[in-house]
C-alpha positions as CSV (number, residue, x, y, z in Angstrom):
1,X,-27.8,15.7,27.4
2,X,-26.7,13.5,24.3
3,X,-26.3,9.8,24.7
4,X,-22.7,10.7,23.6
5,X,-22.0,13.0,26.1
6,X,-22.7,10.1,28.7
7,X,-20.4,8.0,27.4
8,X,-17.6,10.1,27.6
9,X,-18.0,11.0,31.0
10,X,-18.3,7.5,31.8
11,X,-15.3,6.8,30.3
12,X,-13.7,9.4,31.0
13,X,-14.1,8.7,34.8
14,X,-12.7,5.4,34.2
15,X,-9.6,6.8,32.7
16,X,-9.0,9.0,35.6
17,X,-9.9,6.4,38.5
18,X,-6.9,4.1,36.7
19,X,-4.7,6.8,36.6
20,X,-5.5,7.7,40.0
21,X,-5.0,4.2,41.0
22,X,-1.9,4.2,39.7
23,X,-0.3,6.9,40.9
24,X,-1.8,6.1,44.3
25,X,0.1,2.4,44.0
26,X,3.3,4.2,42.8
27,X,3.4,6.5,45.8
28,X,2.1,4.3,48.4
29,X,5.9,2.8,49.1
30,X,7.4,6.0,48.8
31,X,8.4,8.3,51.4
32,X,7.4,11.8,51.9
33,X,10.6,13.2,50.4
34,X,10.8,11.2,47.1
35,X,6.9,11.7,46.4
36,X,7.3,15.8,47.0
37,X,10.4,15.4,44.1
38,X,8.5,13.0,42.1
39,X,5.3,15.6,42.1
40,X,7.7,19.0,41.2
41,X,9.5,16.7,38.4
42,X,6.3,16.2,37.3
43,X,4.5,20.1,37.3
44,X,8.1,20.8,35.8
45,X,7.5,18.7,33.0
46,X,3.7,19.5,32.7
47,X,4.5,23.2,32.8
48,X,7.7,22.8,30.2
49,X,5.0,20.8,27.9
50,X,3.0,23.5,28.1
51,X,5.6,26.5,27.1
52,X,6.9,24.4,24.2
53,X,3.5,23.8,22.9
54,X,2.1,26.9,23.2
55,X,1.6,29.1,20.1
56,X,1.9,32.8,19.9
């Protein structure tokens, strides 16, 4: 394994524990109801991204 490869792993892990963190803290207050439409508005979006993006 390259010294390079390391590095992005490690900071790529860092990335994804913030964003974790974050959405963790964001849902944390929220009930069950507004975090199940907060996660569909956001595979919506996630899945629209990907159809408007993708090349044929």
């Amino acid at each position: 394994m390259h010294h390079l490869d390391v590095a992005q792993i490690i900071v790529s892990s860092l990335i994804h524990g913030l964003v974790y963190a974050f959405i963790f803290k964001a849902f944390h207050h929220m009930g069950l109801a507004g975090a199940a439409i907060v996660a569909a508005a956001g595979i919506g979006l996630i899945w629209l991204v990907s159809i408007l993006t993708r090349r044929r």
